[in-house]
C-alpha positions as CSV (number, residue, x, y, z in Angstrom):
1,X,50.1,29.1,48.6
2,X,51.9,28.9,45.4
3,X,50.6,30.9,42.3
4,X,50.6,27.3,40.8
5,X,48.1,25.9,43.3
6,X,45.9,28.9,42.7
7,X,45.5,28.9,39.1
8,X,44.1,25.1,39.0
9,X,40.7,25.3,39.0
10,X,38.7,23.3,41.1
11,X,37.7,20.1,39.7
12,X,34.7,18.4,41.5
13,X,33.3,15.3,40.5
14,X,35.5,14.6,37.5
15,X,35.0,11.1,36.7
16,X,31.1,11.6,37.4
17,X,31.2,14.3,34.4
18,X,33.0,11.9,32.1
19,X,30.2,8.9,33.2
20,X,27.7,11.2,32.0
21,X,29.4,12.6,29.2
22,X,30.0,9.0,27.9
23,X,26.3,8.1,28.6
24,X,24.9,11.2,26.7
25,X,27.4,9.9,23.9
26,X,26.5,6.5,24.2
27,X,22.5,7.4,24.1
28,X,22.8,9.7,20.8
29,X,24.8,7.0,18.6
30,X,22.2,4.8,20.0
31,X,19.2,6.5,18.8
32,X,21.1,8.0,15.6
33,X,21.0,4.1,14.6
34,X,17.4,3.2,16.3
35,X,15.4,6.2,14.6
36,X,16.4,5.2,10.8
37,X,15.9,1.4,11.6
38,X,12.4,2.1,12.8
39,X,11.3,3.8,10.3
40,X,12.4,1.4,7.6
41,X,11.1,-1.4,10.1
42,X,7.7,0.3,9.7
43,X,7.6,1.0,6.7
44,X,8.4,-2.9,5.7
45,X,5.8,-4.0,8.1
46,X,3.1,-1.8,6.3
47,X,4.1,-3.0,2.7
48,X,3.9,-6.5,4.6
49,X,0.6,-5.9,5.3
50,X,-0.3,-4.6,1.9
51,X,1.3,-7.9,1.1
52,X,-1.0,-9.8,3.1
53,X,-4.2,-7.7,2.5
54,X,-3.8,-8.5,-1.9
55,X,-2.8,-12.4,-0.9
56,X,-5.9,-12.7,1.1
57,X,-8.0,-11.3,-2.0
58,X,-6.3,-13.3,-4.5
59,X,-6.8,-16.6,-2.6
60,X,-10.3,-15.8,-2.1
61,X,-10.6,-15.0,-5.9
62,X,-8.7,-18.2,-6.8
63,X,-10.9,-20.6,-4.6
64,X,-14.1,-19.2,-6.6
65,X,-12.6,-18.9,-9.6
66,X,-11.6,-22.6,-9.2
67,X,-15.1,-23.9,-7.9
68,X,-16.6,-21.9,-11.1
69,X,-13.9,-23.8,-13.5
70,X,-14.8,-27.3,-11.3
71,X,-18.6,-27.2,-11.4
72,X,-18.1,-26.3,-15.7
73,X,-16.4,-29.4,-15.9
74,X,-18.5,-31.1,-14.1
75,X,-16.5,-31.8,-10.8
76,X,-19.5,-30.6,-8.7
77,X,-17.9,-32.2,-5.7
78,X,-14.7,-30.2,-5.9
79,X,-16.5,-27.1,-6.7
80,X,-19.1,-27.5,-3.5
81,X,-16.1,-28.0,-1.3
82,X,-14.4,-25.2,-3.0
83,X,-17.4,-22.6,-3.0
84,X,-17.9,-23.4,0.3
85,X,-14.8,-22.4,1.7
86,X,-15.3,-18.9,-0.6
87,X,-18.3,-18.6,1.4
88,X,-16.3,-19.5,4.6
89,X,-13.6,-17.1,4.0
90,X,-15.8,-14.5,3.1
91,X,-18.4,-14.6,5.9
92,X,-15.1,-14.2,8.3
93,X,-14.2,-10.9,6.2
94,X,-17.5,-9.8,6.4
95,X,-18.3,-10.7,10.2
96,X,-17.9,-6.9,12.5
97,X,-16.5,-9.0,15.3
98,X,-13.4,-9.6,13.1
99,X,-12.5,-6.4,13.2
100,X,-10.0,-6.1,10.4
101,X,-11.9,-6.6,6.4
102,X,-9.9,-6.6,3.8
103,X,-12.7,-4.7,1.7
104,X,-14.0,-1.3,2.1
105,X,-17.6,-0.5,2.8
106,X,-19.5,-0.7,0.0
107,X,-17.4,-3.7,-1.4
108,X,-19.1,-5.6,2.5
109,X,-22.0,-4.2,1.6
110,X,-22.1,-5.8,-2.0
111,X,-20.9,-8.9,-1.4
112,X,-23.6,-9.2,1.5
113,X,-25.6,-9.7,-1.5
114,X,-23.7,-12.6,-2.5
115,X,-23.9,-14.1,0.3
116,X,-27.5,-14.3,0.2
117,X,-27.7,-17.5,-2.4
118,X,-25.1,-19.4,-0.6
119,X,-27.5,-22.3,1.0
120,X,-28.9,-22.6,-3.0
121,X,-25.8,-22.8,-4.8
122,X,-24.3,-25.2,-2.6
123,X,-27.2,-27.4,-2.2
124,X,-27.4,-27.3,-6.2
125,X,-24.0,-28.3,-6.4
126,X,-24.4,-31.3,-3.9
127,X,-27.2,-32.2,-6.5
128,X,-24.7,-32.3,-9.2
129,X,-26.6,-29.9,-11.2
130,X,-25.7,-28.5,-14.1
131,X,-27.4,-25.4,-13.9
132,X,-24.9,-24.6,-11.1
133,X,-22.4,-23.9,-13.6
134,X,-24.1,-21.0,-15.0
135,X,-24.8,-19.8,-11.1
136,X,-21.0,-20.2,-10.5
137,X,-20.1,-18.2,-13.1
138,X,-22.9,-15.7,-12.3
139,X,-21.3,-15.6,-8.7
140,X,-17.8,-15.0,-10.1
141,X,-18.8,-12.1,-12.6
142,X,-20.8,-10.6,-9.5
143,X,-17.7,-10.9,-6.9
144,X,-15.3,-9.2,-9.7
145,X,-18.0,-6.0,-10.2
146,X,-18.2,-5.7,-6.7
147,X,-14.4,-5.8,-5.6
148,X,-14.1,-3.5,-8.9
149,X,-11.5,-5.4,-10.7
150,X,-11.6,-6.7,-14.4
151,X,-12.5,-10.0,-15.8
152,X,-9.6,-11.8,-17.1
């Protein structure tokens, strides 16, 4: 044998090394582009969800705060159809089979209290009385003490 022959190493598998090699290449620049993209993926989906969470309290706020400006006006139809779905919406948020609330603990357990003169208020409404004004308002002063946030 020639000293030429004997100084080549032996090369086994080649092209399987360079598969593999281009596979572990092709797997890092893959996850050097997947990790960052996740986590600014998740981090969009939970400010998307703080998104949701506030819109859910604000519409809930709006349809009472509506019903209250209807029924002072005298609208008492508007305002029964509007406090009703209040009612609606928050019976759902309070309900444990729901599973997510947008409202902590004590906020449920306050505004179970509110619940408790639904059947009157609406029934007074569907009257088209005017003491159900004053109760409306009542109701909206009492939601905004217990969600904790000031009256406008």
């Amino acid at each position: 044998m020639s000293t030429v022959e004997q100084s080549k190493p032996p090369q086994t598998y080649p092209r399987i090394k360079r598969i593999v090699i281009f596979a572990g290449i092709v797997i890092v620049a893959f996850l050097a582009g997947l990790v960052p993209m996740w986590f600014k993926a998740w981090g969009r989906a939970n400010e998307r969800d703080a998104a949701q969470h506030e819109l859910r309290l604000c519409n809930m706020q709006l349809t009472l705060a509506s019903a209250t400006i209807s029924a002072r006006r005298g609208e008492y139809e508007a305002a029964r159809q509007a406090t009703s779905d209040f009612f609606t919406a928050l019976s759902g948020q309070l309900e444990p089979t729901s599973g997510m609330s947008d409202f902590t603990s004590p906020q449920r357990d306050g505004l179970k209290l509110l619940l408790a003169g639904r059947d009157e208020l609406i029934t007074l409404l569907a009257r088209g009385d005017p003491a159900s004004a004053d109760r409306m308002s009542d109701l909206y002063t009492a939601y905004q003490k217990v969600i904790g946030k000031p009256q406008s």
